[in-house]
N, C-alpha and C positions, 0 to 999 in steps of 0.2 A: 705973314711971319707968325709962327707959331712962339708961345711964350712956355717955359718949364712945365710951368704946371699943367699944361696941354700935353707936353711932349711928355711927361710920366703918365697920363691918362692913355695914352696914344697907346705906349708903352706894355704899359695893362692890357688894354685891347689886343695887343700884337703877340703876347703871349701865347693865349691859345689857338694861334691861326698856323697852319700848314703853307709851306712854300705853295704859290701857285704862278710861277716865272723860275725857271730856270736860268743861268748865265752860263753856255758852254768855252768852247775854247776860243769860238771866233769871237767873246767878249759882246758887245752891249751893238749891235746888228739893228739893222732898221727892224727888221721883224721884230726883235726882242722891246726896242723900244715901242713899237706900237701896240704888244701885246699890254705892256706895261701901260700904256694910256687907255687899254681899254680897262683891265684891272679897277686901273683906279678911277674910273665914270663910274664904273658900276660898282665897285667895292668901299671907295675913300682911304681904306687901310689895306697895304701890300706888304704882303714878306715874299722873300726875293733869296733863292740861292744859286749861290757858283758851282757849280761843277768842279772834279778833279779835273785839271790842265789849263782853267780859264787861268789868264796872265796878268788880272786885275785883283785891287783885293778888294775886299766886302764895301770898306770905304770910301776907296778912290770910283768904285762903280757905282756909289749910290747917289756920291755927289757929281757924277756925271751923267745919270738918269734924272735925278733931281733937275741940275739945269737945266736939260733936255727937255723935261717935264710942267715944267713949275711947280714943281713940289717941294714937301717937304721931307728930310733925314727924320728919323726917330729914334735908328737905334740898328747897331752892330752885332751879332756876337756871334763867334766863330768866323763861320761860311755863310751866314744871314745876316739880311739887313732888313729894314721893315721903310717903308714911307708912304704919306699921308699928303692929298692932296682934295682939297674937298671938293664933291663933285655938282657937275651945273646945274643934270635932271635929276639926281637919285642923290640928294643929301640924308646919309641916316644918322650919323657921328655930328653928334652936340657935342662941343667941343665946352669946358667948363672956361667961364668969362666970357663969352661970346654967345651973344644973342641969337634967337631963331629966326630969325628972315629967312 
């Protein structure tokens, strides 16, 4: 569980990153969800956009990707959502309060 001050650090970071997961109409698909696990083994931080037609909104998809995931929400705006999930080979995101192990 991520605490504020992580999730506005998170935040920062998610600013200048580019969707790289799409959400089309058929919504949050095995595929979708596996691209999304690989994302975030190799990335830590994802931004994530829906498509025109998808039937989900930014939020109810990310907390369903979330679950899905074990990840974390970070953050909405628009047609994007961003989440964080730190990864087991490839940790690059020092998270502020949390130690390096």
């Amino acid at each position: 569980m991520i605490n504020g001050k992580q999730r506005s650090y998170l935040r920062g970071l998610a600013h200048d990153l580019d969707p790289i997961v799409h959400i089309g109409r058929a919504g949050l698909t095995e595929n979708v969800i596996k691209e999304l696990d690989t994302a975030l083994e190799s990335r830590e931080l994802v931004k994530v956009k829906l498509q025109d037609g998808c039937g989900l909104t930014p939020r109810d998809a990310a907390n369903q990707a979330c679950e899905m995931l074990d990840a974390e929400f970070v953050q909405s705006i628009g047609k994007r959502f961003s989440i964080y999930r730190q990864s087991r080979e490839n940790k690059t995101i020092v998270l502020p309060g949390r130690d390096k192990k």
